[in-house]
N, C-alpha and C positions, 0 to 999 in steps of 0.2 A: 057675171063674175062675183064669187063673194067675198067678203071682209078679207078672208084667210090668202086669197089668193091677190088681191090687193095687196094686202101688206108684203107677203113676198115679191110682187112687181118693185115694192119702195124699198123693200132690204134689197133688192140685189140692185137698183138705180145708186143708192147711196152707198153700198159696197162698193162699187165701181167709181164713188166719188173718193172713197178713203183709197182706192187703189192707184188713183192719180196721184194722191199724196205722196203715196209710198214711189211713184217713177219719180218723184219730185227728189225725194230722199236717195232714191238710187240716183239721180245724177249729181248730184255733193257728195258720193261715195259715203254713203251712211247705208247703214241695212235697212232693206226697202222695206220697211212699218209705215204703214200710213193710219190718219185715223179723221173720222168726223162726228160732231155731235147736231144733231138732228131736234128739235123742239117744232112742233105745232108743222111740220111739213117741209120746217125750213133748216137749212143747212144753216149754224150759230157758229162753230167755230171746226177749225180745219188745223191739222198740223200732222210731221211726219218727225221721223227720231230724229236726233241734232247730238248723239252723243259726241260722237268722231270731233266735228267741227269747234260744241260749247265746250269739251272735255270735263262733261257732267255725265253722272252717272242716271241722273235724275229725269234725263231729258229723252225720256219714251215720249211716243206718240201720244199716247193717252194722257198723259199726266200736261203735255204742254196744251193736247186739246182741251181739257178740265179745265186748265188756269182760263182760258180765252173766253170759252163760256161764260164762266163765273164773270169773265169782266164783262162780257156782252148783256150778262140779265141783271147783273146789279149785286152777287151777290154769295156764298158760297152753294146754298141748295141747289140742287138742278132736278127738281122734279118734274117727271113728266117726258125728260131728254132722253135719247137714245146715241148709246155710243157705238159707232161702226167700227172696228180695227180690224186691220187684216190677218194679224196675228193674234191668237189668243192673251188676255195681257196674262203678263205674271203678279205674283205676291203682292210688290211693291203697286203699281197699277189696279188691279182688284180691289187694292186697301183704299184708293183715293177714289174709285167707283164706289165702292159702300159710301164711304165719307162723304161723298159729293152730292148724293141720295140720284145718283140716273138711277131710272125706272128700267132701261131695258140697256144689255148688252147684245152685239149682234157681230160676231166673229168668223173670221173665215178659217184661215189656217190652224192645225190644234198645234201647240205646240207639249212634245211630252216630254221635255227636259225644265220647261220652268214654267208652264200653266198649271194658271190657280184659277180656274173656271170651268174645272173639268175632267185635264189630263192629266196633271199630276197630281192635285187633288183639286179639290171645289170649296173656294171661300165663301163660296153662296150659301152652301149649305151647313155653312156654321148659325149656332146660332146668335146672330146679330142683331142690331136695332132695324137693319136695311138688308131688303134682300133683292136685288136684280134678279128682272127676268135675264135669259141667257138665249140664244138662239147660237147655236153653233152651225159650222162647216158650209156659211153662205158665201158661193163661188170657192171655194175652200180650194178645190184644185188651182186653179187659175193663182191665187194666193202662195199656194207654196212651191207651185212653177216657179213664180215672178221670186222667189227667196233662195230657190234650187239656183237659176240660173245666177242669181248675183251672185252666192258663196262659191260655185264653180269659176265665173271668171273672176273671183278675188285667190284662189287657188292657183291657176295659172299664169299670174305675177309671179 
């Protein structure tokens, strides 16, 4: 097996870890966004959205995963980290990914109404001090099942 195909065995293991997150989020009735940051093989911090609940607007997956890191390594840079999210992030997300310096993004679901890594445009590809790698649409189906199924049965209330 080589490298390429290793690393895709570890994006889609830790995909499946931010996607625990995200049933986490779906049962506090928050939209199912899960997210993890990944450093040296190991899983550093874990979070899913908390908007509903904190009634912050602030409180994506990614951005409560970033803050957890930073406290687990000491520090605000996170090089070298990978971030999982099941949803493509948006603007706001994307901006704390550059800032935060992860080295790799790794997303499932695109999202075309408010991704900035791709769909609606690419903050990557500005030019910045920081540029994330990006891996899109790992387990991506499965992803926007699991976001299909919870806005349907929030419809049917």
């Amino acid at each position: 097996m080589d490298s390429k195909e290793i690393n895709r065995d570890s994006d889609m293991e830790f995909m499946r870890s931010a996607m625990e997150e995200a049933r986490v989020a779906e049962g506090e009735d928050e939209v199912p966004i899960g997210a993890v940051i990944v450093k040296d093989g190991k899983v550093i911090a874990r979070a899913h959205n908390t908007r509903e609940r904190s009634k912050c607007a602030t409180h994506h997956a990614e951005i409560l995963a970033i803050n957890e890191a930073c406290g687990a390594l000491g520090g605000w840079r996170l090089p070298g980290a990978t971030l999982y999210v099941t949803l493509e992030p948006c603007a706001m997300c994307a901006g704390a990914i550059v800032n935060s310096r992860i080295e790799r993004v790794v997303y499932g679901a695109r999202d075309i109404r408010f991704g900035a890594l791709g769909s609606l445009f690419d903050l990557s590809e500005l030019p910045l001090n920081h540029k994330p790698l990006v891996e899109r649409d790992i387990l991506g189906d499965e992803c926007r099942e699991m976001l299909s199924e919870y806005f349907k049965k929030k419809r049917k209330k």
